[in-house]
VMD Tcl script that builds the backbone (N, CA, C; Angstrom):
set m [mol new atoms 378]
animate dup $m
set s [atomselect $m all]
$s set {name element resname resid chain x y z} {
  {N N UNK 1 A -40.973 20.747 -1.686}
  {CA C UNK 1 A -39.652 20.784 -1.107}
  {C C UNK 1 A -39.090 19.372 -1.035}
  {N N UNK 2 A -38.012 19.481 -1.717}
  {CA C UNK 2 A -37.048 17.944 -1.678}
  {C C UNK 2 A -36.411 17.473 0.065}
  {N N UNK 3 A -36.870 16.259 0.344}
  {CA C UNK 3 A -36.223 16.270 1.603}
  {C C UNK 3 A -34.743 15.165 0.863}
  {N N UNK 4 A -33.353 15.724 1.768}
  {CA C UNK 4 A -32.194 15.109 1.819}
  {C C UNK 4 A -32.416 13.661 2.180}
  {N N UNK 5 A -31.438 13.021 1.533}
  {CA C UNK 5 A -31.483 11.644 1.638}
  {C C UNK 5 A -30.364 11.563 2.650}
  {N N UNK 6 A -30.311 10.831 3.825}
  {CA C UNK 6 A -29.072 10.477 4.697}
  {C C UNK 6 A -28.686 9.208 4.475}
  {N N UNK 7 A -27.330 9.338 4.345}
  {CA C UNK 7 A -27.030 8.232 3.679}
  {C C UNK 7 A -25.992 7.612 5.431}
  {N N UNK 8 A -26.439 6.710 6.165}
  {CA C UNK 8 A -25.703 5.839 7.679}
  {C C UNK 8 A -24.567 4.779 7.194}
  {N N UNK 9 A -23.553 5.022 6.312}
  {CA C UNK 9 A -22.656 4.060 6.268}
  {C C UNK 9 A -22.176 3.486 7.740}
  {N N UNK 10 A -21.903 1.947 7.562}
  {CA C UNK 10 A -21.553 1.405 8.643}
  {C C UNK 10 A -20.024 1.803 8.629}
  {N N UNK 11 A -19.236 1.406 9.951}
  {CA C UNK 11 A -17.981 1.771 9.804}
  {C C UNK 11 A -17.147 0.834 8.820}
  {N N UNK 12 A -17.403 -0.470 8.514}
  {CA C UNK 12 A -17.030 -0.848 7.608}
  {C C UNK 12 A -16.731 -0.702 6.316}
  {N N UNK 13 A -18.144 -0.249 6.382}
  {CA C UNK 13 A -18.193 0.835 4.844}
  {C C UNK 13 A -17.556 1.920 4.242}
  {N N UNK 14 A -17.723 2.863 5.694}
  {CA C UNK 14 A -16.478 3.739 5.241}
  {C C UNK 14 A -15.043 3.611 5.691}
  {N N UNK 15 A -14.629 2.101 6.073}
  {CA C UNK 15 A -13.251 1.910 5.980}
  {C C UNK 15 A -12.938 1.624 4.898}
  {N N UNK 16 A -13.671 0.876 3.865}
  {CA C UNK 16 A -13.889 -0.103 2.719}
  {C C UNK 16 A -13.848 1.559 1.792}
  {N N UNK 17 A -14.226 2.314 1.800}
  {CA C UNK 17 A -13.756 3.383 0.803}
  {C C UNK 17 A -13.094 4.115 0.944}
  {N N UNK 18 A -12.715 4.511 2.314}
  {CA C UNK 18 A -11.373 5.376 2.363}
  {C C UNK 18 A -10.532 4.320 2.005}
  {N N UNK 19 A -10.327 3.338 2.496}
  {CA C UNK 19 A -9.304 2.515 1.864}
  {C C UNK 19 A -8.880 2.669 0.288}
  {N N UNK 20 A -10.196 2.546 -0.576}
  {CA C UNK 20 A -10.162 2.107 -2.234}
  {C C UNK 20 A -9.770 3.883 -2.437}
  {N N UNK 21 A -10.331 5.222 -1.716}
  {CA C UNK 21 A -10.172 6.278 -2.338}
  {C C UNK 21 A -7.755 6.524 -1.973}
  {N N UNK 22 A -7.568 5.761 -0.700}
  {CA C UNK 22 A -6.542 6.046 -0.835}
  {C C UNK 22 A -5.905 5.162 -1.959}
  {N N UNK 23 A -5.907 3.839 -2.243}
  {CA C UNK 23 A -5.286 2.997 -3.218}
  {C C UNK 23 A -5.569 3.755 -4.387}
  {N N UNK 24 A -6.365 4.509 -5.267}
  {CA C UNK 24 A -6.554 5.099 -6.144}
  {C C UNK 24 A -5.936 6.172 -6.069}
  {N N UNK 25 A -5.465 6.991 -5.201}
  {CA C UNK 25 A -4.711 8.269 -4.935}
  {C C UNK 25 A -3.573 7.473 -5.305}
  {N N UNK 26 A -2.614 6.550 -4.414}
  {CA C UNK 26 A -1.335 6.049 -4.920}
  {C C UNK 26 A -1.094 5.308 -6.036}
  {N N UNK 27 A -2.152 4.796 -6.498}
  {CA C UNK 27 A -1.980 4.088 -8.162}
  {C C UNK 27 A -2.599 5.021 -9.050}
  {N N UNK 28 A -3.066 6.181 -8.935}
  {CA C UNK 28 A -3.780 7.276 -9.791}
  {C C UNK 28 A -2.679 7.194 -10.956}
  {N N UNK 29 A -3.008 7.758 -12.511}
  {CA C UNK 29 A -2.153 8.197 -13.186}
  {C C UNK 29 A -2.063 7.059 -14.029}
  {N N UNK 30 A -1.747 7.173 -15.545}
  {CA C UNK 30 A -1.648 6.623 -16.707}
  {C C UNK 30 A -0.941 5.358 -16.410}
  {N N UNK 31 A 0.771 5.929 -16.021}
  {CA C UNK 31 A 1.849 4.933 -15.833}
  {C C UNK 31 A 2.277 4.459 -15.057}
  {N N UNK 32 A 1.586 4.447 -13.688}
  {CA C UNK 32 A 1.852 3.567 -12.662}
  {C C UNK 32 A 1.671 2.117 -13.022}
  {N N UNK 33 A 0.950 1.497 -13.385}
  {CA C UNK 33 A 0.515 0.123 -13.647}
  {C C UNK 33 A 1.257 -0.744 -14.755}
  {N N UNK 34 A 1.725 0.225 -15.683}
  {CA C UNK 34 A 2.370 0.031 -16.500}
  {C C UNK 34 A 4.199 -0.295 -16.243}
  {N N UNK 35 A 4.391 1.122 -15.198}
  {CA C UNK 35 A 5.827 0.473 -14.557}
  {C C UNK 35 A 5.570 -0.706 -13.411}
  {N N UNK 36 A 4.589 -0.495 -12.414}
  {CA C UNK 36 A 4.845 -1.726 -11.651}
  {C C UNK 36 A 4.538 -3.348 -12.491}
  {N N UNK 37 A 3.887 -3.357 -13.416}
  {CA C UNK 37 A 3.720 -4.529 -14.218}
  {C C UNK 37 A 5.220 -4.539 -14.369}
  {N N UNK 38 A 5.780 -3.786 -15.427}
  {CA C UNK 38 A 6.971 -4.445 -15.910}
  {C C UNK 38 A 8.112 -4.516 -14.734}
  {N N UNK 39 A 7.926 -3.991 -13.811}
  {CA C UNK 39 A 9.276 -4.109 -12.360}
  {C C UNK 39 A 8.578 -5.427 -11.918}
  {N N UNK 40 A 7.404 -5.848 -11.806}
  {CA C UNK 40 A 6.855 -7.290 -11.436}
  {C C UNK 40 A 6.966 -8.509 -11.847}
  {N N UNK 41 A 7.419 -7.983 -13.785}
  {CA C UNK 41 A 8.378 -9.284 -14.402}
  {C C UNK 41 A 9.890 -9.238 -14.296}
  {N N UNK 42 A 10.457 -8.018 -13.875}
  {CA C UNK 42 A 11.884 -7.937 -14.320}
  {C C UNK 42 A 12.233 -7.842 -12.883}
  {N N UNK 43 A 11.598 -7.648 -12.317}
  {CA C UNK 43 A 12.032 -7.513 -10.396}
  {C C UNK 43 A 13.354 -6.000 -10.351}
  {N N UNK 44 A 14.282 -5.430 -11.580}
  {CA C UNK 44 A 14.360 -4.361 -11.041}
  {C C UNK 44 A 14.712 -4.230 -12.368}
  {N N UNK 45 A 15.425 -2.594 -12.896}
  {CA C UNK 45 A 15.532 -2.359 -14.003}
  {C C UNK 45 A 16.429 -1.107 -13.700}
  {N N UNK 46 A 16.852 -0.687 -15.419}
  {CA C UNK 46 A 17.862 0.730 -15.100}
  {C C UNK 46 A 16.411 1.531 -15.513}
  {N N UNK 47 A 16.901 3.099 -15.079}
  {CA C UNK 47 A 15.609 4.205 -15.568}
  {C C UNK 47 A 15.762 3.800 -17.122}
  {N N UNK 48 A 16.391 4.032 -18.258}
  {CA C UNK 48 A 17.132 4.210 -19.493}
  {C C UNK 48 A 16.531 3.131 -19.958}
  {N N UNK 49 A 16.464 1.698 -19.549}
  {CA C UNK 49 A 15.677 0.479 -19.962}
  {C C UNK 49 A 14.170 0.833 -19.327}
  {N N UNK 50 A 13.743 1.225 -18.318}
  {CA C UNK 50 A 12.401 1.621 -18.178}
  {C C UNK 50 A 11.632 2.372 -18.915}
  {N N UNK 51 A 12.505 3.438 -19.497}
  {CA C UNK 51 A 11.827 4.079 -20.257}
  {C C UNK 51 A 11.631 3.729 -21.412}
  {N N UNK 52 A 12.748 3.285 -22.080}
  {CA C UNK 52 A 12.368 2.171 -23.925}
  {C C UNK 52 A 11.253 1.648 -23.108}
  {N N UNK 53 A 10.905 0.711 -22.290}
  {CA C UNK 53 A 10.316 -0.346 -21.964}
  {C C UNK 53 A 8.698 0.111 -22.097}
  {N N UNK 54 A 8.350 1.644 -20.860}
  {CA C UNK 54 A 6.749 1.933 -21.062}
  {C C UNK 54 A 6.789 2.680 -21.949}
  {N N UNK 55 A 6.500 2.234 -23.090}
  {CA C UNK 55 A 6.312 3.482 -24.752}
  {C C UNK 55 A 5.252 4.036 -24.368}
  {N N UNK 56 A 5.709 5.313 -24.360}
  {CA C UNK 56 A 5.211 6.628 -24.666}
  {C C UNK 56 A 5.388 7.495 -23.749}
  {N N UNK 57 A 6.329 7.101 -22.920}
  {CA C UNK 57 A 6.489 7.864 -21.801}
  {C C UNK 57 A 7.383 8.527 -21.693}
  {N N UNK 58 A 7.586 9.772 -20.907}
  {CA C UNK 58 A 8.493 10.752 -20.930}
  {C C UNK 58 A 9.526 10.864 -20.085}
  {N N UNK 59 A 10.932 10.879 -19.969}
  {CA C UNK 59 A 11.488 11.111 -18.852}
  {C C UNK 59 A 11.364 11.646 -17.594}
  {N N UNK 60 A 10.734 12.932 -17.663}
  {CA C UNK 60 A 10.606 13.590 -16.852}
  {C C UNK 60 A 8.786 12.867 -16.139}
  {N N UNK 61 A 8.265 12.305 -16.584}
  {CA C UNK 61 A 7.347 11.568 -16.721}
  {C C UNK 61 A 7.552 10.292 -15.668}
  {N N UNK 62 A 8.481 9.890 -16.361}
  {CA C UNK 62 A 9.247 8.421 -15.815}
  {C C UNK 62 A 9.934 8.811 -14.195}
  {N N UNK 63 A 10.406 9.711 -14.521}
  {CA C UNK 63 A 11.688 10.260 -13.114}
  {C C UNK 63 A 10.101 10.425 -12.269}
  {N N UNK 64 A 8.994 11.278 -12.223}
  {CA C UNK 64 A 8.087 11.977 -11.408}
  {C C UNK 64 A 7.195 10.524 -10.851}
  {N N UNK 65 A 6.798 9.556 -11.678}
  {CA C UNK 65 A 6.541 8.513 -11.162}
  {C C UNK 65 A 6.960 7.972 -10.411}
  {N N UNK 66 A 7.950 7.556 -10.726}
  {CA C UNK 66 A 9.351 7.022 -9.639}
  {C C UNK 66 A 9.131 7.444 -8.420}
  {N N UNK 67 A 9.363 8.589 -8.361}
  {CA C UNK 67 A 9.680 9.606 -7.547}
  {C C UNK 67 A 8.323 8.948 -6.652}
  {N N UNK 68 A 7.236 9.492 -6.905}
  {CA C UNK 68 A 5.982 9.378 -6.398}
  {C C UNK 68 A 5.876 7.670 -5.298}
  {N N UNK 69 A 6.471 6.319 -6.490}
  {CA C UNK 69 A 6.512 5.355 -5.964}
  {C C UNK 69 A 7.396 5.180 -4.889}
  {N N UNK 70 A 8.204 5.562 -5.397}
  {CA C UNK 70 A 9.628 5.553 -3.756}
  {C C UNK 70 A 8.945 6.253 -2.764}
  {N N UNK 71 A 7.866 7.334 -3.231}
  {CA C UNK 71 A 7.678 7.390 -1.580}
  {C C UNK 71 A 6.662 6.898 -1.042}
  {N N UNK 72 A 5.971 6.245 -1.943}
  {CA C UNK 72 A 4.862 5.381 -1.126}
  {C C UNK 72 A 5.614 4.106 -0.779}
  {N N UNK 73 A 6.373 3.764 -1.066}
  {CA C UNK 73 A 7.099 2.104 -0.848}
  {C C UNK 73 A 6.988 1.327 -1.911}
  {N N UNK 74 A 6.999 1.399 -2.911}
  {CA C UNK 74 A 6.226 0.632 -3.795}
  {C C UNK 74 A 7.293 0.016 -4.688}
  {N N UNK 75 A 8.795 1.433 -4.863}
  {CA C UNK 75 A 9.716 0.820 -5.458}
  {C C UNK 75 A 10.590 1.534 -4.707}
  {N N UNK 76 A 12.378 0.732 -4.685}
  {CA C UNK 76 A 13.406 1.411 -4.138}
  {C C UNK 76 A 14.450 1.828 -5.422}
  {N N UNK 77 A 15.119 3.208 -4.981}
  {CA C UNK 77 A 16.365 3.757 -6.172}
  {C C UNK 77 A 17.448 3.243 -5.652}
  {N N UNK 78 A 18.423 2.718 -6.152}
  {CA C UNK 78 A 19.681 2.677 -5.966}
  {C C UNK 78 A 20.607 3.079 -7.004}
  {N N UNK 79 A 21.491 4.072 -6.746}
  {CA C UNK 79 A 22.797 4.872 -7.433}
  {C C UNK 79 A 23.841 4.141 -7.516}
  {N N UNK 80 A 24.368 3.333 -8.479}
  {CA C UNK 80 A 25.064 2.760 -8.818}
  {C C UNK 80 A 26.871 3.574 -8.946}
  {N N UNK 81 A 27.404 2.945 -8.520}
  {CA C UNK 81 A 29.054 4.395 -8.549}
  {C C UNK 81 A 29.496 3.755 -9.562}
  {N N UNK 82 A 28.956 3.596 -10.579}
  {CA C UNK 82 A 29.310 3.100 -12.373}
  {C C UNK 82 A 29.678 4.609 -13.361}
  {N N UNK 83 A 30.303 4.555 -14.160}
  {CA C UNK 83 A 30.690 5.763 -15.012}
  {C C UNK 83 A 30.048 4.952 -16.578}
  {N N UNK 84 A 28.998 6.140 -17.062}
  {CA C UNK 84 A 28.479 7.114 -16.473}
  {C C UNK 84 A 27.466 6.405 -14.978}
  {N N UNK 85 A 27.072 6.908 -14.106}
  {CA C UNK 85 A 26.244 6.604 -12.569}
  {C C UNK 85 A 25.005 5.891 -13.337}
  {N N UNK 86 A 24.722 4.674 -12.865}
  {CA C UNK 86 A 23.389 3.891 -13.301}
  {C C UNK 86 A 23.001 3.950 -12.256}
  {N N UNK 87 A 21.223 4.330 -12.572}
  {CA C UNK 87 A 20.166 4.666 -11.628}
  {C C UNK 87 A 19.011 3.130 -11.840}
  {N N UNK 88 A 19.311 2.410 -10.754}
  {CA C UNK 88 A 18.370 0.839 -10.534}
  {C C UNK 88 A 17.245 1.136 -9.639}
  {N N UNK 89 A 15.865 0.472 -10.564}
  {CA C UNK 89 A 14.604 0.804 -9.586}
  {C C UNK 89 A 14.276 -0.846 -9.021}
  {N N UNK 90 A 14.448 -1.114 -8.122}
  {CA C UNK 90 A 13.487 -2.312 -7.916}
  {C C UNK 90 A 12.229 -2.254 -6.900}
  {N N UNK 91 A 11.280 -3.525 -7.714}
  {CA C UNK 91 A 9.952 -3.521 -6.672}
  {C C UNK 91 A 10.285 -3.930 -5.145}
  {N N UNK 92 A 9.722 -3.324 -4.590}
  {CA C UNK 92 A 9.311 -3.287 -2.872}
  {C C UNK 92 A 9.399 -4.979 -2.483}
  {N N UNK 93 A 8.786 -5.667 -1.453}
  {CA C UNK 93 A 8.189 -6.026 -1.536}
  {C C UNK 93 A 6.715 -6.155 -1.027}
  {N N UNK 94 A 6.792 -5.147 -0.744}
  {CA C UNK 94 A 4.869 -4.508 -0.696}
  {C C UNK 94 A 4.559 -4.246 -1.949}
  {N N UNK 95 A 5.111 -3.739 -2.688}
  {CA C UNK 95 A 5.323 -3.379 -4.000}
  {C C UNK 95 A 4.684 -4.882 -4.521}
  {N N UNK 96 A 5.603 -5.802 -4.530}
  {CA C UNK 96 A 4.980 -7.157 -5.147}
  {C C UNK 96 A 3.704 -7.575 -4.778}
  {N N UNK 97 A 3.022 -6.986 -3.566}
  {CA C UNK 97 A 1.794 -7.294 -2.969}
  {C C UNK 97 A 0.920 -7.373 -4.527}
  {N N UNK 98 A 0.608 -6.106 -5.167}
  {CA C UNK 98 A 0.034 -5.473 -6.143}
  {C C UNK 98 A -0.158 -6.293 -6.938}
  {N N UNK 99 A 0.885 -7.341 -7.487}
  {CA C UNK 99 A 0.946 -8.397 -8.647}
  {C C UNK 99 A -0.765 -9.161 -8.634}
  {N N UNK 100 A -0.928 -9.575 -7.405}
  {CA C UNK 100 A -2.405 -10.065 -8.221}
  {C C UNK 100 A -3.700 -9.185 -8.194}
  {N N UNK 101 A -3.475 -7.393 -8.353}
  {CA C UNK 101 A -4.198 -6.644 -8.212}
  {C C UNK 101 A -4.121 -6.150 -9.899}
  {N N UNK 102 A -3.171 -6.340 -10.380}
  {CA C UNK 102 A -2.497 -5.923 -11.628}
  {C C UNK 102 A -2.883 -7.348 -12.277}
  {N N UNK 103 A -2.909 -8.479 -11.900}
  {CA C UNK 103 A -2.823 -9.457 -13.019}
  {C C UNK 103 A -4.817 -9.377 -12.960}
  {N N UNK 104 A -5.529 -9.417 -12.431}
  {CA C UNK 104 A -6.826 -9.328 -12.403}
  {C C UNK 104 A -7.357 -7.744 -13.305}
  {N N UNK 105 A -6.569 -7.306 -12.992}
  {CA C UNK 105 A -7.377 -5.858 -14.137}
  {C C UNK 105 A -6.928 -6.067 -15.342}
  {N N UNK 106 A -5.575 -6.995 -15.601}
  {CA C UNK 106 A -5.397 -7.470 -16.957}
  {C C UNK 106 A -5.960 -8.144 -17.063}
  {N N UNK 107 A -6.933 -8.967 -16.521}
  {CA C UNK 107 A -7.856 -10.192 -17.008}
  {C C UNK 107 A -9.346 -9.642 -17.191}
  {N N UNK 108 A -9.671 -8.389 -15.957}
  {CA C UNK 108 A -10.828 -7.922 -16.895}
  {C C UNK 108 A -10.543 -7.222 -18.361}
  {N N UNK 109 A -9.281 -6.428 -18.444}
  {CA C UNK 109 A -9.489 -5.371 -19.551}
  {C C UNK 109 A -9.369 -6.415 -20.252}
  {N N UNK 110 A -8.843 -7.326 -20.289}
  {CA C UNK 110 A -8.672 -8.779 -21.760}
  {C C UNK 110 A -10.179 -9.125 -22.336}
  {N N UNK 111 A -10.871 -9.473 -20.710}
  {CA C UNK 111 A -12.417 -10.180 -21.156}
  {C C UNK 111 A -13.408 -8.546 -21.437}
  {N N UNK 112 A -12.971 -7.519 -20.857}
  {CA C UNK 112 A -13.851 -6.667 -21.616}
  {C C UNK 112 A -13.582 -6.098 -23.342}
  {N N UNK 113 A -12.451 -6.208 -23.482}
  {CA C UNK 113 A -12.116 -5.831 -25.024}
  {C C UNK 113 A -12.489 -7.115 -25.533}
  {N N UNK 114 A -12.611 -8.408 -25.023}
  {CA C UNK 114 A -13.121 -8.863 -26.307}
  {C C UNK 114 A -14.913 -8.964 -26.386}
  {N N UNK 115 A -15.558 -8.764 -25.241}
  {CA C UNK 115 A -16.925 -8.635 -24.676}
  {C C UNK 115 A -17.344 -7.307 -26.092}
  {N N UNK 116 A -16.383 -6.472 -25.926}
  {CA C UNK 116 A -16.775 -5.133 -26.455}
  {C C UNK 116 A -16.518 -5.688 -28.098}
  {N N UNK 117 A -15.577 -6.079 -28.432}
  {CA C UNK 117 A -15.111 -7.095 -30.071}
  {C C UNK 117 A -16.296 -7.598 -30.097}
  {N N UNK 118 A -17.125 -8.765 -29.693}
  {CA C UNK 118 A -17.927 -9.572 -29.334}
  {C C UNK 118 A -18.913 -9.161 -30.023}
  {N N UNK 119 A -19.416 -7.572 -29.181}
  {CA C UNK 119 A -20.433 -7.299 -29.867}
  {C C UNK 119 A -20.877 -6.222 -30.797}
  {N N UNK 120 A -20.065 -5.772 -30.859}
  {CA C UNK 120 A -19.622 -5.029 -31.785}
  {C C UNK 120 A -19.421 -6.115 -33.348}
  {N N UNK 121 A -18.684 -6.990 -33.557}
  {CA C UNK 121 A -19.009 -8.302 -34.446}
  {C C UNK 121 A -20.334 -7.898 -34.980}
  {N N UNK 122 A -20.948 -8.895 -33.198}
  {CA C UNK 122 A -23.030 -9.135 -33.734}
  {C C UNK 122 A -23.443 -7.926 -34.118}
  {N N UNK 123 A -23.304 -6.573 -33.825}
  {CA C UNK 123 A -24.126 -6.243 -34.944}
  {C C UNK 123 A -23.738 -5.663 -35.958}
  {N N UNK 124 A -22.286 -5.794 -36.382}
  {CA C UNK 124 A -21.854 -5.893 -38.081}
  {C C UNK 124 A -22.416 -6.719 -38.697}
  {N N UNK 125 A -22.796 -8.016 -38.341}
  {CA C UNK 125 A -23.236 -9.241 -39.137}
  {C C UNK 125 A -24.655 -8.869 -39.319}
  {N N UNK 126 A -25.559 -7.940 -38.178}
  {CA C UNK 126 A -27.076 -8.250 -38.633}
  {C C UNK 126 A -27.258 -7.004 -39.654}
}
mol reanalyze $m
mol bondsrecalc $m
mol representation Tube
mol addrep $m
């Protein structure tokens, strides 16, 4: 008979992962990272330029993200009374918090694609 393992996280511990399981709930999903990167260089944008901007993404795609970010805080809509009506997203600034959470996962995925190039190389050559 297998005895259960109990696992005594300190409370730290499980603040330290409910924390990371909620940040992963609100950044979950393909194109979150992808729009807050580019609202993090452009500080705000129209939907119509957002969407040329993350290739491959879908309007309804684009609008549901949005959507999702405005209600965590992350970005604000503003309705422009322009003919035809321009729809402007800009970053939060909690929203900007993210920038060096986003510039560090671009610096691992950089050093792991070339880690993975790297060796992938060595053993073409042997």
């Amino acid at each position: 008979m297998k005895k259960k393992l109990s696992v005594n996280y300190s409370e730290t511990c499980k603040t330290r992962i409910t924390a990371i399981k909620d940040t992963m709930e609100i950044l979950s999903g393909k194109w979150k990272f992808h729009i807050l990167g580019t609202l993090l260089e452009t500080d705000k944008m129209r939907f119509m330029d957002l969407l040329r901007e993350v290739e491959g993404i879908g309007s309804k795609m684009l609008s549901k993200e949005l959507q999702d970010m405005e209600i965590n805080q992350l970005v604000t809509r503003t309705v422009q009374q322009t003919k035809p009506i321009t729809v402007v997203y800009e970053i939060t600034e909690y929203g900007k918090t993210l920038g060096p959470i986003i510039d560090e996962i671009a610096k691992w995925g950089i050093s792991y694609r070339n880690a993975l190039h790297t060796t992938k190389d060595s053993k073409n050559a042997s």
